[in-house]
C-alpha positions as CSV (number, residue, x, y, z in Angstrom):
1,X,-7.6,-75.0,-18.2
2,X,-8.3,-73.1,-21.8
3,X,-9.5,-69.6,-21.8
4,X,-12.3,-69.0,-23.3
5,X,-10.3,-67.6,-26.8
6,X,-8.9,-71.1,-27.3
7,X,-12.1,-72.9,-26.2
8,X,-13.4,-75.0,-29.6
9,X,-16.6,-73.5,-30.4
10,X,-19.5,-75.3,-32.1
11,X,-22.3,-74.8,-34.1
12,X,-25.4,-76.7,-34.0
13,X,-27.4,-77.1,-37.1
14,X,-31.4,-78.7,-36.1
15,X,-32.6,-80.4,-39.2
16,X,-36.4,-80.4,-39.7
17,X,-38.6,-81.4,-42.5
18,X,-42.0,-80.5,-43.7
19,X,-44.1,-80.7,-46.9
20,X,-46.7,-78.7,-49.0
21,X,-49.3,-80.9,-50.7
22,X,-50.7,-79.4,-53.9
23,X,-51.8,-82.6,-55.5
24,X,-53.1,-86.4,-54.6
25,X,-52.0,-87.7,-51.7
26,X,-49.0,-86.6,-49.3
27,X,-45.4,-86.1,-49.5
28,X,-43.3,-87.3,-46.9
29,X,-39.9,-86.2,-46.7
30,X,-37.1,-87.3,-44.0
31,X,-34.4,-85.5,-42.6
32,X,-31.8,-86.7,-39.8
33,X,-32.1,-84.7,-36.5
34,X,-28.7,-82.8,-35.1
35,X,-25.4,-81.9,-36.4
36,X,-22.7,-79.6,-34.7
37,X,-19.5,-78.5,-37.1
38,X,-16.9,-76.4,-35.8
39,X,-17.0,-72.3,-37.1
40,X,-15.2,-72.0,-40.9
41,X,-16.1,-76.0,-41.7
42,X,-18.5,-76.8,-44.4
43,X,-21.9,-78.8,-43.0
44,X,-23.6,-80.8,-45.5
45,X,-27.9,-81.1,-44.6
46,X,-29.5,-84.0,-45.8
47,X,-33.5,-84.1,-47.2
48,X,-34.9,-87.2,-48.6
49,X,-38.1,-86.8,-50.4
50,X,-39.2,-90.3,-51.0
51,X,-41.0,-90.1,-54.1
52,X,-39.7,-88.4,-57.1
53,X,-42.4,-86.3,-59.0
54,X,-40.1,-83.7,-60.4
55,X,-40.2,-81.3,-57.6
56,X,-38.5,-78.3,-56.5
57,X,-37.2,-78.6,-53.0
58,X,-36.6,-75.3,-51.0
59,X,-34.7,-74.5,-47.9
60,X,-35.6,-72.1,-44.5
61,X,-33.9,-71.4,-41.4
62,X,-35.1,-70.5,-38.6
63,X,-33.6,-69.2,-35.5
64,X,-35.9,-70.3,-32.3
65,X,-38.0,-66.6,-31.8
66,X,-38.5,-65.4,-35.0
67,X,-40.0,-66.6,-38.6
68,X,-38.9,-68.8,-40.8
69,X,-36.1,-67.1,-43.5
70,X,-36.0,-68.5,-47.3
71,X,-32.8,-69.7,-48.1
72,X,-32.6,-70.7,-51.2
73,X,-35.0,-73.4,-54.0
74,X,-33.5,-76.1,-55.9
75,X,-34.5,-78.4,-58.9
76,X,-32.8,-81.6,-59.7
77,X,-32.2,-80.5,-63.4
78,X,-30.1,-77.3,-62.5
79,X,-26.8,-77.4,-61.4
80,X,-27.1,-74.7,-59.2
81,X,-30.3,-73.0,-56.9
82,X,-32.2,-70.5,-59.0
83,X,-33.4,-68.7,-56.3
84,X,-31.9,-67.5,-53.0
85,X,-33.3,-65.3,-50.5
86,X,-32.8,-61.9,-49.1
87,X,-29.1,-62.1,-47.1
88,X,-28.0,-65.8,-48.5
89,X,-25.8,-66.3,-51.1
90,X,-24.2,-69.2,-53.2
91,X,-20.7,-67.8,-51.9
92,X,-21.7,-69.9,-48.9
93,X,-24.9,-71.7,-49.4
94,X,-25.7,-74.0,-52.0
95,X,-27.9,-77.1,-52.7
96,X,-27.4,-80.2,-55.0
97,X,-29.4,-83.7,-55.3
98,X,-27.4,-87.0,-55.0
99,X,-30.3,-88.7,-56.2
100,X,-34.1,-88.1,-57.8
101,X,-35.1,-88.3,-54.0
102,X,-32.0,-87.4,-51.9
103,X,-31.0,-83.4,-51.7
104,X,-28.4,-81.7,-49.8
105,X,-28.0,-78.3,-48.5
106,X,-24.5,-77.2,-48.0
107,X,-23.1,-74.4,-45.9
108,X,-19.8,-73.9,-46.3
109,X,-17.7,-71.7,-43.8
110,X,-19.8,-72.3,-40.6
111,X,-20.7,-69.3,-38.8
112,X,-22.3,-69.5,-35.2
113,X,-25.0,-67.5,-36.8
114,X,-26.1,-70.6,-38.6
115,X,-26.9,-72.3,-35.2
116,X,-30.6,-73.0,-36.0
117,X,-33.5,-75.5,-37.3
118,X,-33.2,-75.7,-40.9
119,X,-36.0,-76.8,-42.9
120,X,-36.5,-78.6,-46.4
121,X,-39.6,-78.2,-48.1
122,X,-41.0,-79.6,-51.3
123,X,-43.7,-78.5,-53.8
124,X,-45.1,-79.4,-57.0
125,X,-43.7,-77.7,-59.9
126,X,-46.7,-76.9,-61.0
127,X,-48.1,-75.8,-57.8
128,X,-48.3,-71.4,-58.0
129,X,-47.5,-70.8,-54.5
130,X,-44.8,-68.4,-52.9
131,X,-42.4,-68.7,-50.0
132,X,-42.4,-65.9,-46.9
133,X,-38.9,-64.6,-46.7
C-alpha cells in the first residue's frame, strides 16, 4: 500500500466552449470534454472554431464556485498572446493556432490549482467588447 506522499496525483482539466456573436449568424466552436495530466507535465487544450473570420480567440478558467478568470487572448497572426490576465503568465500559459480554425492552450508545469473548466471564446475583431477578469 503507498502512503499518501507517493500516491500519483492528478489534475483534471474540464474543457468547455462558448461563443460571442457580434455579427451575422453564429459561431460554433468545439472543444473535447476531459483531460487529467499528472502535476509539473505540460497539458495542451484544444478549441476548434470552425469558420475562420480572422478572429481573436480568448481563454477563462474557472474553478466550480466562483467567476470566470481571463487567461489570456490570442490572434492567429501573432506568435505569442497579447494579452494575459491578472495572475497568468506566458512563463506557464501560452496559446498558439495549428490552423485558421484549430487553437491550443497550453499549460505547461501542471499545478493541482489548474483543476478546473477552461473555456475558449471567440469574438470578432472588430467587435469593441471587453472580457471580466
Amino acid at each position: 500500500m503507498q502512503s499518501a506522499g507517493n500516491m500519483d496525483l492528478w489534475v483534471t482539466l474540464y474543457c468547455m466552449a462558448f461563443w460571442m456573436t457580434y455579427t451575422d449568424g453564429q459561431k460554433v466552436l468545439t472543444q473535447p470534454g476531459v483531460m487529467s495530466v499528472s502535476p509539473g507535465q505540460t497539458a495542451s487544450l484544444d478549441c476548434n472554431i470552425q469558420k475562420d473570420e480572422g478572429n481573436y480567440v480568448g481563454w477563462q478558467k474557472q474553478v466550480p464556485g466562483s467567476p470566470p478568470q481571463f487567461i489570456l487572448r490570442f490572434f492567429r497572426s501573432h506568435s505569442a498572446p497579447d494579452l494575459y490576465g491578472t495572475g497568468f503568465s506566458s512563463s506557464r500559459f501560452t496559446s498558439k493556432a495549428s490552423s485558421k480554425t484549430d487553437y491550443q492552450l497550453i499549460i505547461s508545469n501542471v499545478e493541482a490549482s489548474d483543476s478546473a473548466v477552461y473555456y475558449c471564446q471567440t469574438w470578432d475583431s472588430s467587435a469593441s467588447a471587453g472580457v471580466s477578469q
